[in-house]
C-alpha positions, 0 to 999 in steps of 0.5 A, spaced: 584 837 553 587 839 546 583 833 543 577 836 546 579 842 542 580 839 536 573 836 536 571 842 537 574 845 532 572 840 526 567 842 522 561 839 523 564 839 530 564 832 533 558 831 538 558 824 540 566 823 540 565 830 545 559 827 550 563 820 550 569 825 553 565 829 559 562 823 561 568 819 562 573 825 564 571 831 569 573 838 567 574 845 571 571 851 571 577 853 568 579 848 562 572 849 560 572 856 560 578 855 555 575 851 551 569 856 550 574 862 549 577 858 543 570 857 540 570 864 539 576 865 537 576 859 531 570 865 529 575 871 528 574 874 521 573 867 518 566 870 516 569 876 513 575 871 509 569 867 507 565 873 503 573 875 499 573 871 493 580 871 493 581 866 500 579 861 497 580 855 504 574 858 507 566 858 505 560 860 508 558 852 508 564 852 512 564 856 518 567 856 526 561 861 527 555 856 524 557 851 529 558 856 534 552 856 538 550 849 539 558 848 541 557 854 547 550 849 549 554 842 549 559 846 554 554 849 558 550 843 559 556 840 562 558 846 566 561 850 563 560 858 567 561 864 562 563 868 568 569 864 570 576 868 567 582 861 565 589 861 565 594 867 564 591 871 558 585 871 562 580 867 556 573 869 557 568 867 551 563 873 553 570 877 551 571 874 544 565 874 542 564 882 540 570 879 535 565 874 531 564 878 525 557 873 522 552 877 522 547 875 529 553 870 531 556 873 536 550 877 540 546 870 539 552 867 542 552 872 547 544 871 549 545 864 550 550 866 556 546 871 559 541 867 559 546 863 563 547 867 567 553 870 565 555 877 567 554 883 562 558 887 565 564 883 568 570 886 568 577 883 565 583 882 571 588 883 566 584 889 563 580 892 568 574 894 565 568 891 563 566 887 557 560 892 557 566 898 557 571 895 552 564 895 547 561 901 548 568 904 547 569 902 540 561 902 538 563 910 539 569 911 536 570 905 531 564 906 526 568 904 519 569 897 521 568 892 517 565 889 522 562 894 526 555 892 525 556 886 529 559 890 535 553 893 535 548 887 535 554 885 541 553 891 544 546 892 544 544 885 547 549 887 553 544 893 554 538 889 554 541 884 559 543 891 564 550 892 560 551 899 563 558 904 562 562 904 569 562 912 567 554 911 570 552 914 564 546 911 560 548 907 555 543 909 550 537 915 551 530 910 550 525 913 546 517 912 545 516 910 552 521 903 550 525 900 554 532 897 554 530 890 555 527 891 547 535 890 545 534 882 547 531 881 541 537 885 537 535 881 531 529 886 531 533 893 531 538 897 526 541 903 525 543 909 522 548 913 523 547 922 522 554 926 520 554 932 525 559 938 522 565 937 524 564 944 530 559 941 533 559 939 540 557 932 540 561 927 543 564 923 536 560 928 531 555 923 530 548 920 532 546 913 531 540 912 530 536 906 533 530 903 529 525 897 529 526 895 522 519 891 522 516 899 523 522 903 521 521 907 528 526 909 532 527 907 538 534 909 541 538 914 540 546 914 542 
């Protein structure tokens, strides 16, 4: 599986080396959801070193998460189950990918797996939570993130594939008669976020303000 790893990993993958691999070997659930998991992982902070002029190994032109996508359909066309938890650590690509910090990456990469069937609110053995909790938490408490933008597009597309806090409070209150489903398009949505004085009762001080950017409407409030 190692070398199956480092044909993934290369940049551009290698897709032939890889399809001559599947066909000639069987993987397991688990060995593929590893090797899903480490694509994701490749991700992790690569866009942010890309954008700093000083770390000059990594470029825009050559990406982890430009290749990402199309990586996550080769494994799914081989059999690949986004809902399968391997080895010890528990590695689940859906779990890794609130980490990926390239704009619309992360939440698409999500979207393809959910189409897949992959479960928006499953829970982590090892964490005892769900991926929908583990987001919704930090979409609460850690808006000055770099990559908080990106957790929020990862958060919305889970809401609008029935993502839902175990808490069994709404995730967001919907507004203009607009349903949840609208997030599965997140790339349509932004926010904004409203300081509140510092004695007020709302949870965190603040409100995130949910809006179509195609007609500056707000949508959804949280």
């Amino acid at each position: 599986m190692d070398e199956t790893d480092s044909l993934f990993a290369a940049i551009p993958p290698k897709r032939k080396e890889i399809d001559n691999i599947f066909r000639k070997y069987r993987f397991s659930k688990e060995q593929l959801a590893t090797l899903a998991a480490h694509l994701a992982q490749d991700c992790f902070r690569e866009y942010y070193d890309a954008m700093d002029p000083e770390v000059e190994e990594v470029t825009p032109e050559r990406l982890h998460s430009n290749h990402l996508i199309d990586s996550l359909q080769q494994l799914l066309d081989y059999g690949f189950d986004p809902n399968v938890f391997a080895g010890e650590h528990y590695d689940n690509v859906m779990w890794d990918l609130q980490y990926v910090d390239a704009p619309n990456v992360g939440a698409a990469a999500m979207r393809l797996l959910l189409e897949h069937g992959a479960n928006p609110n499953a829970i982590c053995p090892s964490e005892r939570e769900s991926i929908f909790d583990c987001l919704d938490f930090q979409v609460s408490y850690d808006c000055y993130s770099h990559d908080y933008f990106f957790m929020v597009q990862c958060w919305l597309i889970l809401i609008g594939y029935g993502g839902w806090p175990r808490c069994n409070r709404p995730p967001v209150i919907m507004l203009n008669g607009n349903s949840m489903e609208i997030f599965k398009n997140f790339e349509y949505y932004d926010y904004e976020i409203e300081r509140l004085p510092e004695k007020s009762d709302t949870y965190g001080n603040w409100i995130m303000h949910i809006f179509d950017v195609r007609t500056g409407i707000e949508v959804a409030r949280f």
